[in-house]
N, C-alpha and C positions, 0 to 999 in steps of 0.2 A: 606204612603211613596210615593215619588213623583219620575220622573223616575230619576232625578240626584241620590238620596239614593240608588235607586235601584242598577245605575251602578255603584255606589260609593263601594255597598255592596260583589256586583259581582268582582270587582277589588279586595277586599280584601281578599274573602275568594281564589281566583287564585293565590294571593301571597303566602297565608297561606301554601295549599298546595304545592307549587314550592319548598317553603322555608322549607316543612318535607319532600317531596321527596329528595329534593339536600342533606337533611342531615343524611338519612334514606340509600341513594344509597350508601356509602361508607361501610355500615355496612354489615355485614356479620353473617344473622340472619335468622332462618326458616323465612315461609312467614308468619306463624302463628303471630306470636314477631312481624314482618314487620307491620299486619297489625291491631294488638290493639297499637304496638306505636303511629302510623299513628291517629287512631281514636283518643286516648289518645290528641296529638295536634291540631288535627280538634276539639274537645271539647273546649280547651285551647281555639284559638283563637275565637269561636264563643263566649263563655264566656264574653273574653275582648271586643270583639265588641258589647255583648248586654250592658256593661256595659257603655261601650263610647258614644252610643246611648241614653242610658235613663240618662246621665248628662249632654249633648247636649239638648233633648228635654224639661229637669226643670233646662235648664240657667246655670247650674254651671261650664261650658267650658266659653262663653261667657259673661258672667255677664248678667245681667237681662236686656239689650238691647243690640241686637247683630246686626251687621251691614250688609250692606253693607256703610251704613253711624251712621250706630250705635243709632238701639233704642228698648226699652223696650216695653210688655204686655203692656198694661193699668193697673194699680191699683189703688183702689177707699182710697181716705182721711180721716183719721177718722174724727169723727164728729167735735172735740178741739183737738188744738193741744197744747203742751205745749209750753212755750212764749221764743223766744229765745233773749237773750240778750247781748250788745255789752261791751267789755273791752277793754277801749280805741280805735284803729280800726280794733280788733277781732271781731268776732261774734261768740258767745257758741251756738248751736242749739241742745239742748235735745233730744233723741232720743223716738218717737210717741210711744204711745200704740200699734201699729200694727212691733214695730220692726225697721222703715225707718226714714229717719230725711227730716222731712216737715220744710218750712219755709216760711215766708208770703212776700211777693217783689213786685215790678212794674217793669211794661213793660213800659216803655216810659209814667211814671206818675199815670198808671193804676193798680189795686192793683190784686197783682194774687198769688196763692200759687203753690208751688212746690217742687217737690219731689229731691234730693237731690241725685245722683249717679253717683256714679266713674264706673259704668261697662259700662254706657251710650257714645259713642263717639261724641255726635252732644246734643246740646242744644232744647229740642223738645215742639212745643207746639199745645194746644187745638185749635181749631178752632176759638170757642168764646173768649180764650182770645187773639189769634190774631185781631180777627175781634176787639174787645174794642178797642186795643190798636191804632188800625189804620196803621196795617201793611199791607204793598204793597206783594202780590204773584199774580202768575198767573192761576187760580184753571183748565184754560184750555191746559195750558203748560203742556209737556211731565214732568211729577214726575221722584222723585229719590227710587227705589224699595228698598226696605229697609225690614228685616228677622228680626222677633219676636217671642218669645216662643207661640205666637199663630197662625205662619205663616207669608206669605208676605202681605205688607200693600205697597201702595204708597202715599209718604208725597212732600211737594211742598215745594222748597228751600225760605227763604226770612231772614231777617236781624234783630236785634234791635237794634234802635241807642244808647236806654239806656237803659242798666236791671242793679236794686239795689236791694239787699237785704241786711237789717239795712246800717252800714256805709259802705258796698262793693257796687262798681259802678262798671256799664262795658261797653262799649262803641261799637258799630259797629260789636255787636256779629252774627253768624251765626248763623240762629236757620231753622229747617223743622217744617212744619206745615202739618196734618193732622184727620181727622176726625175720622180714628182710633185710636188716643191714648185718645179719651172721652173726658172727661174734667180737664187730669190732664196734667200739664205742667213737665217738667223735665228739670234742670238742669245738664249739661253732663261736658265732660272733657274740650269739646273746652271751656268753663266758669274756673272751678278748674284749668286745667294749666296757666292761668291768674293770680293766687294769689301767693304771696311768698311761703304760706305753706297751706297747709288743713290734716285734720287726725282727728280720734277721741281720746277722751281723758278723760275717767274716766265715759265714755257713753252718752257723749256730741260728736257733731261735733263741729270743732275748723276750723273758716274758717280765715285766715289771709291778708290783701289785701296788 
């Protein structure tokens, strides 16, 4: 725990108790009753804060990348993925053995896979498939700090002029680039808010451009 939790943690339980005092003072109760009520809600609130803690730390507040610019752990691709297919200028993308929907694209012509998520705020990618693609960043310019279920990482802002996957194109995207997220690329929301529609559908993703 780092010391923002720390203060974080301290703030909450001063509340806690403020908020059984002020409501405990009105009553008219041995001190006995005074003070297993009291404990009774100090239990209470430490309860819901270990509770809010451990769905904060395995992603489920945030989605599986959380921001400051919004980005995920690293997780590794299964070895195939199943083949996704276009209807008309939809794309149905199967959902992988591992639970996630992969799907295979180019960066500006270059063929790169990626992992698919709506919890992701920023379109994020590997190093190596930056470097392929021939993207411009500045690896000695100040980074954008950015909080992952494994901690802080810092990733470096830069663009694609074109990322496709099957008949979806997208133009002048914003994407961060960094050495911690391995070698897997992610597509985030700044890509899906781009499309008419996306959802899943019968355990397919349904991307619609």
């Amino acid at each position: 725990m780092d010391g923002t939790d720390q203060a974080a943690s301290t703030i909450w339980y001063l509340l806690a108790l403020v908020l059984v005092g002020s409501a405990l003072v009105g009553r008219q109760l041995a001190w006995s009753s005074l003070w297993r009520m009291a404990l009774l809600w100090v239990a209470i609130f430490a309860a819901l804060l270990g509770l809010f803690k451990f769905a904060q730390g395995q992603g489920y507040l945030t989605g599986r990348w959380a921001e400051e610019g919004g980005v995920a752990a690293p997780v590794d691709a299964p070895a195939a993925l199943p083949e996704a297919r276009a209807e008309g200028q939809a794309l149905r993308i199967p959902v992988a053995p591992d639970g996630h929907y992969w799907v295979e694209g180019q960066i500006n012509g270059m063929p790169a896979r990626f992992l698919i998520d709506s919890g992701a705020t920023v379109t994020a990618l590997s190093e190596g498939s930056a470097r392929a693609a021939g993207l411009n960043y500045d690896v000695g310019a100040p980074g954008v700090v950015m909080t992952t279920a494994n901690g802080r990482i810092e990733a470096r802002r830069s663009s694609i002029a074109t990322l496709a996957i099957g008949p979806i194109r997208a133009s002048d995207l914003p994407v961060v680039v960094s050495p911690a997220f391995g070698d897997v690329n992610v597509i985030g929301m700044n890509m899906l808010s781009r499309l008419d529609s996306w959802g899943v559908q019968g355990g397919e993703m349904v991307l619609k451009p």
